[in-house]
C-alpha positions as CSV (number, residue, x, y, z in Angstrom):
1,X,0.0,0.0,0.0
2,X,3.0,2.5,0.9
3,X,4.1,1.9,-2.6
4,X,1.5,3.3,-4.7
5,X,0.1,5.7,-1.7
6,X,3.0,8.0,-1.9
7,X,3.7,8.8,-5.1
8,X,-0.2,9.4,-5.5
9,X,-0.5,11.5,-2.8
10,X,2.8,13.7,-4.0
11,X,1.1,13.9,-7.2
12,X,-1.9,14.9,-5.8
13,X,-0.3,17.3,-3.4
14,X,1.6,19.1,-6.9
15,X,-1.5,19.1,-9.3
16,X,-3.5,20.2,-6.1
17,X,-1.1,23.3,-5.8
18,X,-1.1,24.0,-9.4
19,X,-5.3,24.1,-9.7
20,X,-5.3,26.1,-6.9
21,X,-2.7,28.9,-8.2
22,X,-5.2,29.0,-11.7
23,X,-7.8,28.9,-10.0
24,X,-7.0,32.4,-7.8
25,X,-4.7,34.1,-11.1
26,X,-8.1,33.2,-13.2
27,X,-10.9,34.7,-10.8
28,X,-8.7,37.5,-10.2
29,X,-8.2,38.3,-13.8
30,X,-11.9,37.6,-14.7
31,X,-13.0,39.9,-11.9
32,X,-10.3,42.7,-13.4
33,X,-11.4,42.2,-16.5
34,X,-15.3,41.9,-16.3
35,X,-15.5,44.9,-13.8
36,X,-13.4,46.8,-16.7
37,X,-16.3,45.9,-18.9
38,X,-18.9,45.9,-16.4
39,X,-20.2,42.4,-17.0
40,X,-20.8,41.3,-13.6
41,X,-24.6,43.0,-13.6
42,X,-25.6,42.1,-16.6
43,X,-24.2,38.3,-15.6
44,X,-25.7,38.3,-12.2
45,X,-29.2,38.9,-14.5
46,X,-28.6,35.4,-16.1
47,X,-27.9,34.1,-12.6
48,X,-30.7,31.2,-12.3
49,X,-31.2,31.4,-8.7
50,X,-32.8,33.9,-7.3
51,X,-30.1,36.5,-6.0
52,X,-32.4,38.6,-3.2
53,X,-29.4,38.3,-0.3
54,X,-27.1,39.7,-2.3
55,X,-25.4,43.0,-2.7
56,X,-24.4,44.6,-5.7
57,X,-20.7,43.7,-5.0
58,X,-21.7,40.1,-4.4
59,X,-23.4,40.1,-8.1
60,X,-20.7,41.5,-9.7
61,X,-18.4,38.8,-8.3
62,X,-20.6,36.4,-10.3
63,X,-18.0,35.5,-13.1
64,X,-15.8,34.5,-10.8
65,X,-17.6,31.5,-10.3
66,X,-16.4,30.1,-13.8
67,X,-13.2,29.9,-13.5
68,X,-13.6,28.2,-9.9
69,X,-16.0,25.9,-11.4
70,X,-13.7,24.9,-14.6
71,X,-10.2,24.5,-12.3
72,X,-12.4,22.1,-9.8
73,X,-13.6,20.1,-12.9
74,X,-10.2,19.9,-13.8
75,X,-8.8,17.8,-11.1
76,X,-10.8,14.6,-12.6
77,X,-8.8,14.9,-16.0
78,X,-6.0,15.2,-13.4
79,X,-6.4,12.2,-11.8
80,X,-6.1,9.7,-14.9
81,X,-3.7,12.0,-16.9
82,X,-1.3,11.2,-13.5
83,X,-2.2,7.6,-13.3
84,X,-1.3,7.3,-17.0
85,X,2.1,9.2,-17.0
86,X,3.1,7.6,-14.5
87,X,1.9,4.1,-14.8
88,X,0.5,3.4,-11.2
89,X,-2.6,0.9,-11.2
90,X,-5.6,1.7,-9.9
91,X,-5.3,2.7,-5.5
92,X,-6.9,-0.3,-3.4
93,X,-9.7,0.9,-0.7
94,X,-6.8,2.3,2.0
95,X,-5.3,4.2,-0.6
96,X,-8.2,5.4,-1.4
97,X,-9.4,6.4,1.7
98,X,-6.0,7.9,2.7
99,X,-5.5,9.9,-0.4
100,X,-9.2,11.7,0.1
101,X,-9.0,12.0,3.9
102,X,-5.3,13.2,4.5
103,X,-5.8,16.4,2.1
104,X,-9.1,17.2,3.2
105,X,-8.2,17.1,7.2
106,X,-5.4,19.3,5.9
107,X,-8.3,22.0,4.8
108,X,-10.6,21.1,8.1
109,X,-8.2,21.6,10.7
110,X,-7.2,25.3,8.9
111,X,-10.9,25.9,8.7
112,X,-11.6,24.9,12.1
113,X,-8.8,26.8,13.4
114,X,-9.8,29.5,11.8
115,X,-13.0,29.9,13.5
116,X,-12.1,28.4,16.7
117,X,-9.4,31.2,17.1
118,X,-10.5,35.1,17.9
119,X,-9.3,37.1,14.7
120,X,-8.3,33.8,12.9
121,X,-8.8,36.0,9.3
122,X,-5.3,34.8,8.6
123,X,-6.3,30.7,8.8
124,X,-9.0,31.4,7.0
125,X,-7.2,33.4,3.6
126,X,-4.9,30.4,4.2
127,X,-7.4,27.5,4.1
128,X,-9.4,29.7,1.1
129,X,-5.7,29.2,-0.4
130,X,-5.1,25.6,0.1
131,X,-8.5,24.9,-1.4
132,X,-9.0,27.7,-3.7
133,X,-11.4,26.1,-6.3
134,X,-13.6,24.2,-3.8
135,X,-14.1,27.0,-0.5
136,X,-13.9,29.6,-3.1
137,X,-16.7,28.3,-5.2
138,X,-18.8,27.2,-1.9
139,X,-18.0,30.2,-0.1
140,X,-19.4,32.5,-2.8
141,X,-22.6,30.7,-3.6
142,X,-23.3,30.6,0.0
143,X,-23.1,34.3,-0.2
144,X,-25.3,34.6,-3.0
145,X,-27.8,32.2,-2.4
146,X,-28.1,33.2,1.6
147,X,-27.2,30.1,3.1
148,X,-27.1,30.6,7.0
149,X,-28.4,34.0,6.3
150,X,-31.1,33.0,8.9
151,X,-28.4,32.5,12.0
152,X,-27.9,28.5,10.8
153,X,-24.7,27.5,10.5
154,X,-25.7,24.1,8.9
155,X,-24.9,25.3,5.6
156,X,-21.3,26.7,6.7
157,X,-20.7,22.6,8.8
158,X,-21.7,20.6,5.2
159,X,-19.9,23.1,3.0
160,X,-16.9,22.8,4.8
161,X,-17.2,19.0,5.0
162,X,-17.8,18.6,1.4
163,X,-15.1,21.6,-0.1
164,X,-12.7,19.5,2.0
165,X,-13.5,15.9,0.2
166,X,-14.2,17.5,-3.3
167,X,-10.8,18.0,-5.0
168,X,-9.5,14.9,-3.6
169,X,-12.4,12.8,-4.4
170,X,-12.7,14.0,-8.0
171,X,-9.0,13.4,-8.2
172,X,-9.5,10.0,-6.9
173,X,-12.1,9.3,-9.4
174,X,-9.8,10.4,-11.9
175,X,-7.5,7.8,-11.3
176,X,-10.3,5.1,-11.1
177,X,-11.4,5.6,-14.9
178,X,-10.3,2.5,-17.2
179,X,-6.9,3.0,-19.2
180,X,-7.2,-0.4,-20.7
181,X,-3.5,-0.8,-21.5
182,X,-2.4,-0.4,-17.7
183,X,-5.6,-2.3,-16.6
184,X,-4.3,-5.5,-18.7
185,X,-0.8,-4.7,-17.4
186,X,-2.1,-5.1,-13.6
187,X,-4.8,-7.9,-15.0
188,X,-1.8,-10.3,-16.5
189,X,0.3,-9.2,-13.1
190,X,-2.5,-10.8,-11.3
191,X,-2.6,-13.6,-13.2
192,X,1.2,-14.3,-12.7
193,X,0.8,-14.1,-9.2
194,X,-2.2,-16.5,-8.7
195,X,-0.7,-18.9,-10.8
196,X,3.0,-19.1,-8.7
């Protein structure tokens, strides 16, 4: 298991890192540019939720939620273009479970910290950078949409739980989809195996 769990989780660890810096460079640019052109009103009109908690800032920050959406997407392309390059079968169930619960704790215990902790503003522009596609995306439709707007801090408990698990679980499934030349590889290993 220590085998194929490192070299996963380093590769996760690297993509991770690199979806996250496009993901910030890529909002921020989209937000430059579209307040430049003033696009965000007329985006927040296509919006199809309806937007009555939010302010006029919040509806101009609309765009921003493509470029969150498409760099979180990208992890499950990710996943398999990893698995391929660098020949790894598929992770067993304790991989599996390592790889999508050692990242995510990583995210929780920032996010925790940073609300456990008076003036923990820090933690949290940390945690928002260690999982920038995820708590970015969440964190703004939460705004949007009013989630907890009514004092309940369900929505903030699930959206944390969830932005933590998502990059590493679409990463995961990534590396689960068939490549049928290193599937027969690992198939005729098997094989060998049983058969000695």
């Amino acid at each position: 298991m220590k085998r194929l769990l490192r070299p996963i989780l380093l590769e996760f660890c690297r993509t991770h890192l690199i979806l996250t810096a496009c993901a910030a460079l890529l909002t921020v640019l989209t937000l430059a540019l579209c307040s430049l052109l003033g696009l965000g009103a007329t985006l927040a009109d296509l919006f199809p939720f309806p937007l009555q908690w939010a302010t006029t800032e919040l509806r101009s920050a609309i765009p921003a939620l493509l470029p969150m959406a498409l760099c979180l997407l990208a992890y499950l392309p990710a996943g398999r273009l990893t698995r391929k390059r660098n020949l790894l079968p598929r992770p067993d169930v304790e991989e599996a479970l390592l790889l999508l619960l050692l990242p995510a704790a990583a995210f929780w215990l920032l996010l925790a910290l940073a609300y456990l902790i008076p003036h923990g503003t820090g933690l949290l522009v940390a945690a928002l950078l260690l999982n920038c596609p995820a708590f970015g995306l969440f964190s703004l439709l939460s705004q949007l949409l009013g989630w907890g707007s009514g004092g309940s801090l369900w929505a903030y408990y699930i959206g944390g739980l969830v932005t933590g698990l998502l990059p590493p679980l679409l990463y995961l499934a990534g590396s689960w989809l068939p490549i049928a030349a290193l599937d027969r590889e690992t198939e005729e290993e098997e094989d060998f195996i049983e058969k000695q």
